[in-house]
N, C-alpha and C positions, 0 to 999 in steps of 0.2 A: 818798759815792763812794769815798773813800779806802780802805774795808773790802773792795768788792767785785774779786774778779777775773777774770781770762775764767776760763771754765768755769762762773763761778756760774750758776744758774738762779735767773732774778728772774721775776713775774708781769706780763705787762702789765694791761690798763685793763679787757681782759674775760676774765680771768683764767685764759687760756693760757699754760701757763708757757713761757720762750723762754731760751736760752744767749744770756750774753755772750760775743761771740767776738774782741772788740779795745775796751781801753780805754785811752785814749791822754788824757796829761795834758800841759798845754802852758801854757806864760806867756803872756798878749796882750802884745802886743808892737809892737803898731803903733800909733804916736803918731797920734791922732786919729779911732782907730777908734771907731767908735757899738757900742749897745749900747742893748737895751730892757730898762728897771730894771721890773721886774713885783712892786707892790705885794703886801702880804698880802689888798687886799679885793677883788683880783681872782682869785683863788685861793680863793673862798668866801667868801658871806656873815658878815661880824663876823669876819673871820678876821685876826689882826693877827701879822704874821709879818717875819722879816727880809726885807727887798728880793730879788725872785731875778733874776739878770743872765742873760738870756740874746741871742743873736744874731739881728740882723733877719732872717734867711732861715731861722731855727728855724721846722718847723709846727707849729702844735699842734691839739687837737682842740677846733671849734666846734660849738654847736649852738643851738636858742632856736626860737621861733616865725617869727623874721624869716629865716631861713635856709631855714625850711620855705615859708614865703611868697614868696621872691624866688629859689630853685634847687629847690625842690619835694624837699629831702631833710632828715634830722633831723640827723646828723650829718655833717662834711666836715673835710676839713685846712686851714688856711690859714698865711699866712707872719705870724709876728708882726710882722713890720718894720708891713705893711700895715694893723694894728690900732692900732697906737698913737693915743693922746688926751688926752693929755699931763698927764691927774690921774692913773690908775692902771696906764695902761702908758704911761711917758714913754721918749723918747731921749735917750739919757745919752752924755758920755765913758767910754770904758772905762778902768776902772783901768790903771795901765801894770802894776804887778807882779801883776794879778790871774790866778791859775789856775784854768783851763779845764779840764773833762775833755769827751772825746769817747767815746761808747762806739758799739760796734756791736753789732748783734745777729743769731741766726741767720735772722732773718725781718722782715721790718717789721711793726714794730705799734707800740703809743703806751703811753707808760709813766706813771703816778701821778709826778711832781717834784716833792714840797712843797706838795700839790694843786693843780698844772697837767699838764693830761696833752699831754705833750710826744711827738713824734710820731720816732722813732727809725729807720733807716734808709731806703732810697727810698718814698717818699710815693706813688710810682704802683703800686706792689706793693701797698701795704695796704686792703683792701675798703672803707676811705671816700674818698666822691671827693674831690679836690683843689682848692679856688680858685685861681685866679692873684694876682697879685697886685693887678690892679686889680678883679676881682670882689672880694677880701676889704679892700681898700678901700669901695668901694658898701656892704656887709655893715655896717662901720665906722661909717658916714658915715649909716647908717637908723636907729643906734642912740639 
């Protein structure tokens, strides 16, 4: 993230290119904030990668047979807080001096992070539907 600036043009997940238009970098900062530590084998098969820290109200993009089976669609967004399961996306403390970036984009769509596709501006603007948080629990919970 440190490379990129607004104006670059990054690709999202189906590979429409989109402008960055605001990246904001910030310290966490709040003693006792959570934080979902996302393994490397959830991020792909044998995939052995440093820990990615992101935020329980981050969406990202789900998909699987159970998702097709239980909301009748192949892909959708959901909240990671609501996936957690405590081997490969646990909830953690967050670092106190750890930095954050926020980015925005000119449009919503979901972008490639370390292989998780993380879902980048408003989640109701982007053509996949959205779980709440207690559907993407159920989701969770069939796995």
């Amino acid at each position: 993230m440190e490379e990129f600036k607004v104006g670059d043009i990054v690709s999202c997940c189906r590979g429409v290119p989109v402008v960055l238009t605001a990246i904001e970098r910030r310290m966490v900062a709040q003693i006792g904030a959570k934080v979902v530590c996302v393994s490397g084998e959830a991020r792909g098969w044998g995939r052995q990668a440093t820990p990615l820290l992101l935020s329980t109200d981050q969406m990202i993009v789900v998909a699987g047979d159970r998702l097709a089976a239980y909301f009748g669609v192949e892909e959708a967004l959901a909240p990671l807080g609501a996936l957690v399961n405590g081997t490969d996306l646990r909830l953690i403390d967050a670092p106190p001096a750890d930095m954050w970036f926020e980015i925005q984009t000119q449009s919503a769509c979901a972008l490639v992070v370390e292989g998780l596709q993380v879902a980048v501006g408003d989640a109701s603007r982007d053509s996949r539907p959205a779980l709440s948080m207690a559907e993407a629990r159920l989701l969770s919970l069939a796995a």
